[in-house]
C-alpha positions in Angstrom: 128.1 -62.0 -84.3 124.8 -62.4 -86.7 123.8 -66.0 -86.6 121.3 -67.4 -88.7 119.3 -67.6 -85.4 118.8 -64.5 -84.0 120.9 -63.3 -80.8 125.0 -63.3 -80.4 127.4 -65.8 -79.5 125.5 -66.7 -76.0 122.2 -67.8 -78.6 124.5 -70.9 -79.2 126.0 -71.8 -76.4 123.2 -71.2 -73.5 121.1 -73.7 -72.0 118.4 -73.7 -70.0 118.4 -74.4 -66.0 116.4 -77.4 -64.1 115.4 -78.3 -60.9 118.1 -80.0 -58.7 118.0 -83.4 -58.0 118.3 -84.5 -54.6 121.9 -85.4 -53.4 122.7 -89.0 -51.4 122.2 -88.0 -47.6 125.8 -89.4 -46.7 128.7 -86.9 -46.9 131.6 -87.9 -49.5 133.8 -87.1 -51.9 134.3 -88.5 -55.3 136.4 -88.3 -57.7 135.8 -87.2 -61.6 138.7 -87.2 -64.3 137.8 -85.4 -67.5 139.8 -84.5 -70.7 137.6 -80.8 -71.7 138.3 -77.3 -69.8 135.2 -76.3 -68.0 134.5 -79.2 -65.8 136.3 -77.6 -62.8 133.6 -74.9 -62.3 131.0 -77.1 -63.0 132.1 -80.0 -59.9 132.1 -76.7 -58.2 128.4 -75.7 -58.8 127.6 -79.2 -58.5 129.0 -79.1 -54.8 126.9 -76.0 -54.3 123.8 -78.0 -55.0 125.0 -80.7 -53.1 127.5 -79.2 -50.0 127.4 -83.0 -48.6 128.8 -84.4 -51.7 132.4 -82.9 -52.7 133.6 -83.3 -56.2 137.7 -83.8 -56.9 138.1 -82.8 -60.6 141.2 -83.3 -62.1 141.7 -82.4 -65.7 144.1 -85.2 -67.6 145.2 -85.2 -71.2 144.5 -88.4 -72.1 143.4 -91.7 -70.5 145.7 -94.0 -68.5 145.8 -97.8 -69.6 144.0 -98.5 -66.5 141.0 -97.1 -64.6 141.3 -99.7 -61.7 143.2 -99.7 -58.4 142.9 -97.1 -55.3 143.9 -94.0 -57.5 140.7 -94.5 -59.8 138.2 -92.1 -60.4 134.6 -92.8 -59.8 133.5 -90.6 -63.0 135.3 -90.3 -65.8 134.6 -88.2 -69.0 135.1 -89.9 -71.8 135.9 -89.0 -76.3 132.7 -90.5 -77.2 134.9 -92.3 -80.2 136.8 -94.1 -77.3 134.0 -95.3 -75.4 133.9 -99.0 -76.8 137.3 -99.5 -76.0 137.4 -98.4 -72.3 134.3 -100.3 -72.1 136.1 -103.7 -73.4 138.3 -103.7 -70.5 135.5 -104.3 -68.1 136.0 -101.2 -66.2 133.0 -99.6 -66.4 129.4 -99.4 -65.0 126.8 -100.5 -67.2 124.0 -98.6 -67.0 120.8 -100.2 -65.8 117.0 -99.4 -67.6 116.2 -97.8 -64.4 119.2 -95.4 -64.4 118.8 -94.1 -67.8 115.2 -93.8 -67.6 115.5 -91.7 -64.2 117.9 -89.2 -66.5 115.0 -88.9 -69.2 115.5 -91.8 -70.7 117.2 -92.2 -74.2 114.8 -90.3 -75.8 115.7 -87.2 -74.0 119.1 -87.0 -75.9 120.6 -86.4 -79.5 119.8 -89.9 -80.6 123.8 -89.7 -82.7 125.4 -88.9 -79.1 124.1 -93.2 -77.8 127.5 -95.1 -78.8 126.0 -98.4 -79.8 126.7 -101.7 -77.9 125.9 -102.0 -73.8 125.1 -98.3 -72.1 128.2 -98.0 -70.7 128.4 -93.9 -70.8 125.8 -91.3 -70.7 126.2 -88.0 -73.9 127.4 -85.1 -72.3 128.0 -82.7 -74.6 128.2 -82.9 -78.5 130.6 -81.4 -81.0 130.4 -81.2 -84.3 131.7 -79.3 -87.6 129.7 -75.8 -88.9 130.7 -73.3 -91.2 131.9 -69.9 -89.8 132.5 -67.3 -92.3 132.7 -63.6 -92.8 129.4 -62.2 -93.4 131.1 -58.7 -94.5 133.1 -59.9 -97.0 130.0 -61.9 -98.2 127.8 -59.1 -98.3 130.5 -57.1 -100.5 130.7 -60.0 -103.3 126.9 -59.8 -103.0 126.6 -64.0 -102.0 124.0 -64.7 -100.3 125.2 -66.5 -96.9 121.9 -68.8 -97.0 123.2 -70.3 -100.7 127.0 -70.0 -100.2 127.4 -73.3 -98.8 124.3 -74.9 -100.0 126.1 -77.9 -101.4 129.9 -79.1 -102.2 129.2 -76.9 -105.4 128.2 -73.6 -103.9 131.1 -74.0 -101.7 133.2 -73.8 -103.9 132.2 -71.6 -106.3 131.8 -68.8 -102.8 135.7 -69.8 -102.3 136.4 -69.4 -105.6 134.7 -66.1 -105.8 136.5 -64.8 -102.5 139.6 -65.9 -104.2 139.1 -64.2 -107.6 138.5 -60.6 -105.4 141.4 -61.0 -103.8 140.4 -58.8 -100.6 140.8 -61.9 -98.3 142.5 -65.6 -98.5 139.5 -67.8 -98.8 139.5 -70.7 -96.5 141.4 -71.6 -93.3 142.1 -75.0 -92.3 144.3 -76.7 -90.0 146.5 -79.7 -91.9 148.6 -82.4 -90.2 148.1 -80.7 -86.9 144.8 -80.6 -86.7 143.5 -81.9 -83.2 140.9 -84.3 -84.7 141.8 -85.2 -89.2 139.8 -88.5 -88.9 136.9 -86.1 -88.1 137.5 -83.4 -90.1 137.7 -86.0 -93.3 134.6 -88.4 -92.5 131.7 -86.3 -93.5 133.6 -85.3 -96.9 133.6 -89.4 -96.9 130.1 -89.8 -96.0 128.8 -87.5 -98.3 130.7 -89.1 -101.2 129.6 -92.5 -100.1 131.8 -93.7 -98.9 132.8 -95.1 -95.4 135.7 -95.4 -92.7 135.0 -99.5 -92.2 132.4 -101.7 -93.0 128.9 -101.9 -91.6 130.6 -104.9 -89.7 133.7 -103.4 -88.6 135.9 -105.9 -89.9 137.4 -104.5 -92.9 138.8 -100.8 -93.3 137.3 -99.3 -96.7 138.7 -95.9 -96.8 140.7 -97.4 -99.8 137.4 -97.8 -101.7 136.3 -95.4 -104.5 133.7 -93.7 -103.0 136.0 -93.1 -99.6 138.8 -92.0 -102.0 136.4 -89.4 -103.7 135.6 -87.6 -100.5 139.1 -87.7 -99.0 140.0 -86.3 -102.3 137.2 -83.5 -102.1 138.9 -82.2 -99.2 142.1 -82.1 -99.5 141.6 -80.3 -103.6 139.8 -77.6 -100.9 142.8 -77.4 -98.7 144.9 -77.7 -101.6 143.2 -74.9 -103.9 142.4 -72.3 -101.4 144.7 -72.0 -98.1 147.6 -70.9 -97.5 150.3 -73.1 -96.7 151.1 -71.4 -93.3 148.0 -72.0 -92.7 147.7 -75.6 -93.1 150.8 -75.6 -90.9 148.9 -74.4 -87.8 146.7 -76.5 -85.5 143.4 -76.3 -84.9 143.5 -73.4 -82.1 145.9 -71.7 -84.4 143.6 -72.0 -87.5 140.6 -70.6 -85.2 142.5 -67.6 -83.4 143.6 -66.2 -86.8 140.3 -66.5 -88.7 138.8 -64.6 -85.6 141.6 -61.9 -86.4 140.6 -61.5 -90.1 143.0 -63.5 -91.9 140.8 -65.6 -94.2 137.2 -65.6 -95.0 135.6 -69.1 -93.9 137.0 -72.1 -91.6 135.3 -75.3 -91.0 134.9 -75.7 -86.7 133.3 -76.6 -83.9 131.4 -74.8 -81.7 133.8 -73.9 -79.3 134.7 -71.0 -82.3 131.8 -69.2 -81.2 133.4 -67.8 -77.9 136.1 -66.2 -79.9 134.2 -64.4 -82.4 132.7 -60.9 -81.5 130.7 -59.0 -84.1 128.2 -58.9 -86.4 131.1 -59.4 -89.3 130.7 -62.7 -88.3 128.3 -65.9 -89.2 127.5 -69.3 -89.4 126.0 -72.0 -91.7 125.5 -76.0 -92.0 128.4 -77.8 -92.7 127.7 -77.8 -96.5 125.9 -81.8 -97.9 127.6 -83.5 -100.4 126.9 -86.1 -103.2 125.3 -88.2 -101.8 123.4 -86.4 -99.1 124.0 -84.6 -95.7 126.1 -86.3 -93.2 127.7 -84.5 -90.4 130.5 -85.5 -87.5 129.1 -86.2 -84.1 131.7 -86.2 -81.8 132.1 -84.8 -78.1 132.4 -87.0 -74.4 130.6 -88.7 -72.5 130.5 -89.8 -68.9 130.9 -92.9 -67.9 131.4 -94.7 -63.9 134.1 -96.8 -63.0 132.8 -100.0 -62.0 135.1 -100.6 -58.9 133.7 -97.2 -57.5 132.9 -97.4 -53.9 131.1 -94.1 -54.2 128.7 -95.4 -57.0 125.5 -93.5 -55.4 127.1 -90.3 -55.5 128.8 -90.9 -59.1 125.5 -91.6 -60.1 124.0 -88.3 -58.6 126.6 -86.2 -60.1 126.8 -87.9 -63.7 122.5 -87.1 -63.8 123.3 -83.4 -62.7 126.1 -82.9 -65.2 123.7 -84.2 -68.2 120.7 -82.7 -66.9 119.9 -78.8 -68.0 121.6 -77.4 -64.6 124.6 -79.2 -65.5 124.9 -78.6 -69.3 124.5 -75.3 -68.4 127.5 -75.1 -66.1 129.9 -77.1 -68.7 128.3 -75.9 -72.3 129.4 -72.3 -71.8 132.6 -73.1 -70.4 134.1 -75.6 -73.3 132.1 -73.8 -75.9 130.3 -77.2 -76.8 126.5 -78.3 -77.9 124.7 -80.0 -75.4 123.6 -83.5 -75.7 120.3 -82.9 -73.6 117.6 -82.1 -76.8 115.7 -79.8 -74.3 119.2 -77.6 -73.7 120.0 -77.1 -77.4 119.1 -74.0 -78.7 118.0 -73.5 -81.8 120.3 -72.1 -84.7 122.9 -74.0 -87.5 124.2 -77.1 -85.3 120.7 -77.8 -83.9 118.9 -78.0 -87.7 122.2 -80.4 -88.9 121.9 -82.7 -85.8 119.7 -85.3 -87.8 122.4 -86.0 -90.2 124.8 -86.2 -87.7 127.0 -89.7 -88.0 129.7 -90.7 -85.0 132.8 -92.3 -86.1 132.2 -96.2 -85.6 132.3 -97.6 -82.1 134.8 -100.2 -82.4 137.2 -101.7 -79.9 140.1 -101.2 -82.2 139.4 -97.5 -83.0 142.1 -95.9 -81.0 144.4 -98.0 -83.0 142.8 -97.6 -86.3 142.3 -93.6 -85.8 146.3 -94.3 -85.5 147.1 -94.8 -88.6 144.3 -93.1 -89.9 145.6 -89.6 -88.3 148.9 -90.6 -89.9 148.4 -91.0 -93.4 146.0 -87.9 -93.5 148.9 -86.1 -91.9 150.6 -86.8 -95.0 148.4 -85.6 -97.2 148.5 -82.1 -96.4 152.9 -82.4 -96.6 152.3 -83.1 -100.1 150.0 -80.8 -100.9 152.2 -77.8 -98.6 155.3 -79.1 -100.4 153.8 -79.0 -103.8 151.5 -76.0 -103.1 148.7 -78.0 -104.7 146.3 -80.9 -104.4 147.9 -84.3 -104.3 147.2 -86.5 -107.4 144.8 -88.9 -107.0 146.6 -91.8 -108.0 149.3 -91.2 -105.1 146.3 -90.4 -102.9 145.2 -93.9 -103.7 147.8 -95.5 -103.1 148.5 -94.0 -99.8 144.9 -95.2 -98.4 145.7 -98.5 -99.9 148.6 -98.7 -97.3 146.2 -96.7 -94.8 143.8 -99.7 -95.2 146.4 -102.2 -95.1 147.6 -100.5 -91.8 144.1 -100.4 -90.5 143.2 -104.4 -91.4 146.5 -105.4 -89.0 145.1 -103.4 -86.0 141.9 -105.0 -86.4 143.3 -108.0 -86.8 145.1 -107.8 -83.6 141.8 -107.2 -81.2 
């Protein structure tokens, strides 16, 4: 695969190794729930490291209401999004000064990957949204990969080109079943300027004109240039048949990279818009259950998983960017990182991405059903409802 970087795939996705830190002298197990593939083989190479310390990973798909009680994990990875509302209940460790500091202290971190409020989790590892895109087909229209998605403009004006030579559908992009809309919409919000909720978090503007104008932007790209079978699929779907040729460009995360081989394939910034250059920070974070009985241990294995021996382990397994700024090499996703913005860290968010991930949904029936953009007046009025929806839940917490 030709990155913009030099090197293949492994340029991306490797991280360097550290020292070991020194394990808790009593033998004991602990247990660790996490919601990302990977973590098995690195509680294993953790328990390498550390023979007298032995890791019981289980892999869950999502979080249960509670995280107390003698079934409780003593680690627990966590959607960083979700982290303020785990936190509310009270069941998690707040991290001292001392404890983050003895990790490399704030600093040593993508400053996005911090949820704001107490330090109740520590960044893990990071996704985000990049450009992938055929650099063959490119090469054949003569575009220039470094201009192609230089802007909102350029990007669409490379579609339109792709389009127009009809050699290959355009864009690929997963619609209503696509694992994560709220993030694949907010940076088309961002850069139009507009926003999800207010700087306060009390009152949903994703109603508002500049909000409307980036949700818009989106969907006319979804709308204009993919297929509606492809807007049908999800996210893995999407990914597994732009790596077998069946559209020029996709919009993922970094995970993408580990299904891509050859040098028909490249990457680029997620293209700025408007207004500027804001990007999606997501990804999880680790976080200790504050009823643990094993809290020395936990401790030790949360500061080797987001250390460089431990982002190594996990990185190349889940196909994600690490959080640790000395383990993220250098390339597309590492050179956006400063415009990155996380969705907002609010109690009510699981209940506001909700009806968020509803109404989105929608959007993409109409424009599958009508094989075009929706109008903007009935897009309007469906985030009008969207914020309505949104104002209750908040209202609620």
């Amino acid at each position: 695969m030709r990155w913009l970087a030099p090197g293949a795939v492994a340029l991306l996705l490797t991280v360097a190794c550290g020292g070991q830190p020194n394990a808790p002298s009593a033998a004991t197990t602990i247990k660790f729930w996490y919601l990302s593939s990977g973590a098995q083989d690195a509680a294993k190479a953790f328990h390498t490291a550390h023979p007298d310390i032995d890791v019981k990973a289980t892999k869950i798909s999502s979080l249960p209401s509670s995280l107390t009680g003698a079934n409780a994990p003593d680690v627990v990875g966590l959607n960083r999004d979700s982290v303020a509302a785990v936190a509310n209940t009270g069941a998690l460790h707040e991290f001292s000064t001392d404890e983050v500091q003895s990790i490399g202290g704030k600093s040593a971190f993508v400053p996005q990957a911090w949820p704001t409020g107490k330090t109740t989790s520590i960044p893990w590892f990071i996704d985000t949204r990049i450009v992938y895109y055929r650099a063959d087909i490119l090469k054949e229209l003569n575009i220039d990969p470094a201009n192609a998605f230089s802007n909102w403009e350029a990007f669409d004006h490379t579609l339109d080109a792709i389009k127009i030579s009809k050699k290959i559908s355009p864009l690929g992009i997963a619609g209503r079943n696509d694992s994560n809309p709220v993030a694949s919409f907010a940076p088309w919000i961002w850069e139009a300027g507009g926003s999800l909720v207010s700087d306060d978090g009390t009152k949903p503007t994703i109603n508002q004109s500049a909000s409307v104008d980036g949700v818009d932007e989106y969907q006319r790209f979804g709308g204009r240039y993919v297929d509606a079978d492809v807007l049908k699929q999800d996210t893995a779907g999407v990914e597994s048949m732009f790596a077998n040729g069946k559209f020029a460009v996709t919009i993922a995360g970094p995970s993408l990279a580990t299904k891509l081989k050859g040098s028909q394939f490249g990457v680029q910034q997620f293209p700025p818009g408007h207004t500027g250059h804001a990007v999606w920070i997501g990804g999880s974070n680790l976080a200790i259950v504050k009823n643990s009985n094993q809290e020395s241990a936990a401790f030790g294995f949360v500061k080797w998983l987001t250390g460089s021996e431990g982002q190594g382990a996990v990185a190349t397994k889940v196909g994600m960017y690490p959080a640790l700024e000395a383990a993220g090499p250098a390339g597309p996703i590492k050179s956006q990182l400063a415009a990155g913005r996380s969705l907002p860290t609010l109690v009510a968010w699981p209940a506001l991405e909700k009806s968020m991930r509803t109404d989105l949904g929608k959007i993409w029936d109409e424009v599958i059903a009508e094989g075009q953009p929706m109008a903007k007046d009935l897009l309007q009025t469906l985030l009008d409802k969207t914020a309505a929806d949104m104002q209750t839940a908040l209202g609620q917490t």
